[in-house]
C-alpha positions as CSV (number, residue, x, y, z in Angstrom):
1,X,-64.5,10.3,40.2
2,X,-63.3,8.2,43.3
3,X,-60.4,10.5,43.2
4,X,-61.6,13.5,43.5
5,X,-61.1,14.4,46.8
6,X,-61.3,17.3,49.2
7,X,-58.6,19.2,49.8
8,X,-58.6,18.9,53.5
9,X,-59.3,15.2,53.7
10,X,-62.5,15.6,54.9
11,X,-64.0,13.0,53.1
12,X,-61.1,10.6,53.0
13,X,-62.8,7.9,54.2
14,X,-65.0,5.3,51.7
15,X,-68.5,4.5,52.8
16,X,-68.0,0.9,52.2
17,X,-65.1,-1.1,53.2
18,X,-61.9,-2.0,50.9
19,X,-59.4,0.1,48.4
20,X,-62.3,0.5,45.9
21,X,-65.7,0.8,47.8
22,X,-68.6,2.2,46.5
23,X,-69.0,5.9,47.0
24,X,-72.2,7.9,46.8
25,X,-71.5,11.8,45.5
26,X,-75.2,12.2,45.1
27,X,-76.1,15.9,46.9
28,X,-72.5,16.8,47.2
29,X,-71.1,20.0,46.1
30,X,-67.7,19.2,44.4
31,X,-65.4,21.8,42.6
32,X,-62.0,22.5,41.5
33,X,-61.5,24.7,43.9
34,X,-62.3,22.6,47.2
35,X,-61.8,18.9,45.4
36,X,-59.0,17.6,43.8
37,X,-58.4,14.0,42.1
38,X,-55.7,11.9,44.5
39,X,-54.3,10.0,41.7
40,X,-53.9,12.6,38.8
41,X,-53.9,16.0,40.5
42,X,-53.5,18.3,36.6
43,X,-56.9,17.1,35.8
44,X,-59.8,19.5,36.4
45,X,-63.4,18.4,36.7
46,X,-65.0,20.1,33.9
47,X,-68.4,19.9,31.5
48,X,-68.6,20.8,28.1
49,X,-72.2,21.8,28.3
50,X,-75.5,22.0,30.0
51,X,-76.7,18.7,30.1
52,X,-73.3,16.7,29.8
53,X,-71.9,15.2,32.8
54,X,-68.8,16.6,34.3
55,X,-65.6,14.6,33.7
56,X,-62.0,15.1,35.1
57,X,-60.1,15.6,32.1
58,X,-57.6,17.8,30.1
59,X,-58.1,20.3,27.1
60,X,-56.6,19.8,24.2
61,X,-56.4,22.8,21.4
62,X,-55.7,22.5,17.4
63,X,-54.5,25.3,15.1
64,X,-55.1,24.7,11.7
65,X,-54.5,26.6,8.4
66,X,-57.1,27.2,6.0
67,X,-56.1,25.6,2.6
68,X,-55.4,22.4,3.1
69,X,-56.8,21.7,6.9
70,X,-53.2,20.9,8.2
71,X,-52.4,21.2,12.0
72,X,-49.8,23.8,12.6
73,X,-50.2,24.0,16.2
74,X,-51.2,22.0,18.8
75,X,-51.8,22.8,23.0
76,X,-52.6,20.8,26.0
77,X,-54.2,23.0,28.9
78,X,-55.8,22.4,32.2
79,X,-60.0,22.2,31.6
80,X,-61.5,25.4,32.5
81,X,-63.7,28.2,31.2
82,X,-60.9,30.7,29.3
83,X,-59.2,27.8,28.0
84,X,-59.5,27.4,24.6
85,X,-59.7,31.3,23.9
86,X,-56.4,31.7,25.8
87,X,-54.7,28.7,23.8
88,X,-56.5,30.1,20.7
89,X,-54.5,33.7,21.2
90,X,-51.1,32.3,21.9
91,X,-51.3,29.9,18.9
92,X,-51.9,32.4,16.5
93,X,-50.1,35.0,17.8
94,X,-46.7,32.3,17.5
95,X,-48.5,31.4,13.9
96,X,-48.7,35.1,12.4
97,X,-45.7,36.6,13.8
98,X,-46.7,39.7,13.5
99,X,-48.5,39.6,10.4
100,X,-52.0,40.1,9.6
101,X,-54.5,37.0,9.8
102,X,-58.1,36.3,10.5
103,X,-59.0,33.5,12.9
104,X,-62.0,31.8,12.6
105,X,-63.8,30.1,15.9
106,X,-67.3,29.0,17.2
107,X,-69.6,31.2,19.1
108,X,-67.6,30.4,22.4
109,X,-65.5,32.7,20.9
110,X,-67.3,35.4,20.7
111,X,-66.5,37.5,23.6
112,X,-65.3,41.2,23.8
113,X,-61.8,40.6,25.6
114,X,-60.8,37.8,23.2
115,X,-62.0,39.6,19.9
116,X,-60.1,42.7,21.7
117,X,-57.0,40.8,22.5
118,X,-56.8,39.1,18.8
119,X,-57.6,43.0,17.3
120,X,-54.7,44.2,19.8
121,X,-52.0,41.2,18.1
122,X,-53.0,42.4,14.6
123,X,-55.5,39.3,14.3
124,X,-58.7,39.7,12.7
125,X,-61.3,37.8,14.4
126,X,-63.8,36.0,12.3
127,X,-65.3,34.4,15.2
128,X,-69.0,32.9,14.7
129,X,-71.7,35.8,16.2
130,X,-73.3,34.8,19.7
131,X,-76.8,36.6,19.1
132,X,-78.7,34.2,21.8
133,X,-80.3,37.2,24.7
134,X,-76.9,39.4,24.0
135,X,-74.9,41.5,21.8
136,X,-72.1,40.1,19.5
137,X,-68.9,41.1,19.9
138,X,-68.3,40.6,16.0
139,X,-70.1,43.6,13.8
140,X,-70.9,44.6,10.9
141,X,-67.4,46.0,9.9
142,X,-66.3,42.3,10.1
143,X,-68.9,40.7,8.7
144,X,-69.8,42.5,5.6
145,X,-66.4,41.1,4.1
146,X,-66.5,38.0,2.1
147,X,-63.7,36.8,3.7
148,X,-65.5,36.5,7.1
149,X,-68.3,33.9,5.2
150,X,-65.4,31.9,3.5
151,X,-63.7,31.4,7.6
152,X,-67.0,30.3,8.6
153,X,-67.4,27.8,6.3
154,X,-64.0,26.0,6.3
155,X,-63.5,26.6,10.0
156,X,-65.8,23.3,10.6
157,X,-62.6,21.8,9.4
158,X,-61.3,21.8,13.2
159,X,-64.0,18.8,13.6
160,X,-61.7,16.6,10.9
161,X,-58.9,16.4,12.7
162,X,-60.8,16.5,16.0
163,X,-62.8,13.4,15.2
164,X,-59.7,11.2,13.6
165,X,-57.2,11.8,16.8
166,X,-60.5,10.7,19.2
167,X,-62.1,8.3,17.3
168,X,-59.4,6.4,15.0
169,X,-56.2,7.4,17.3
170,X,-58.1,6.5,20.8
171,X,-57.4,10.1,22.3
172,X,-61.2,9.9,23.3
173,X,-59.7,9.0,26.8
174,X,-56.5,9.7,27.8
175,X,-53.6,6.6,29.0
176,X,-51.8,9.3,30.8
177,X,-51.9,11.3,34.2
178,X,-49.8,14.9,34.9
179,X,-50.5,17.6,32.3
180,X,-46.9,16.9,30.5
181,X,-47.4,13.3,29.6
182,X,-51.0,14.0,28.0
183,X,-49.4,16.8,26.5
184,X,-47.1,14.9,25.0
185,X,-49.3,12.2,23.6
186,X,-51.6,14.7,22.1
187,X,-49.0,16.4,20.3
188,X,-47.6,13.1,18.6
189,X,-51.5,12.2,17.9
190,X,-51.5,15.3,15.7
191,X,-48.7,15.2,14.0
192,X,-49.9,11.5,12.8
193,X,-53.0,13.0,11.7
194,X,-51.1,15.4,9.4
195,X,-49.1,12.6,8.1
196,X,-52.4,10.5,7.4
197,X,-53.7,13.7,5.5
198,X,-50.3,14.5,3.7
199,X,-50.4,11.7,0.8
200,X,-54.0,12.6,0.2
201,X,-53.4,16.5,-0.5
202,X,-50.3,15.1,-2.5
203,X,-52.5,12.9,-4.6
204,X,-55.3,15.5,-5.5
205,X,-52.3,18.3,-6.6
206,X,-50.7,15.2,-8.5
């Protein structure tokens, strides 16, 4: 958080003296658009909820298919608010290829120009509904199929894979600055996690 700096320079200067002085960011208003860290400058301060501190990091986004809870397409973004529903439209638009899917997501999902854009790509959005004070983008028409219940349920998958690459691989937090080397590392941390899942779908069709 030392690096996150304004813009302008106007708060180049530590309070304390030294390379690494103590700094005090309490009562300062600091965003991505007036801040921005000296030493890694594709990281965005972000939060991932109310309550949760906000970090400078990176957002990493998993596609996975749902029969045997295989990555078939992974993205590294900058950290903002469209993020993952932006990566989640180009992924599965380059997955179907023009061919019908569903998609299944969380309720961050559930808003009307993503459900619109996945309709518009010929994606069917099973997206969890978002019924807290508002109206779900996802109705009845969706819903009432049993397909949508079956997405819901195996759609947890995502937190599989998820928890391995942090947890087990160390992705938790990142070795690398610029938005291309984290990119990278991501990308070979998934494709270990479908090798480490591989000889157990092998074994169970054996």
């Amino acid at each position: 958080m030392k690096s996150f700096r304004r813009k302008d320079g106007g708060d180049d200067d530590p309070a304390g003296p030294g390379r690494n002085a103590e700094r005090d960011f309490r009562g300062d208003k600091r965003s991505n658009e007036t801040h921005a860290s000296a030493t890694d400058p594709d990281a965005r301060l972000y939060r991932k909820s109310s309550g949760q501190p906000s970090r400078l990091c990176y957002m990493g986004h998993l596609l996975i298919e749902n029969c045997h809870g295989l990555i078939v397409d992974v993205r590294t973004t900058h950290a903002t608010g469209r993020a993952e529903r932006e990566a989640a439209e180009a992924m599965i638009a380059a997955a179907a290829r023009g061919r019908r899917a569903t998609l299944g997501a969380d309720k961050a999902y559930d808003t009307a120009d993503h459900v619109a854009n996945l309709r518009a790509i010929g994606v069917t959005p099973h997206v969890a509904q978002n019924l807290s004070g508002r109206r779900s983008a996802i109705d009845g028409r969706t819903t009432r199929h049993r397909g949508y219940a079956i997405s819901q349920r195996i759609r947890k998958r995502i937190e599989e894979p998820f928890g391995w690459m942090k947890a087990t691989a160390g992705l938790r937090k990142t070795r690398h600055r610029g938005l291309r080397r984290v990119g990278w590392i991501v990308t070979l941390t998934a494709t270990a996690a479908n090798l480490v899942r591989l000889p157990k779908l092998l074994s169970a069709a054996a």
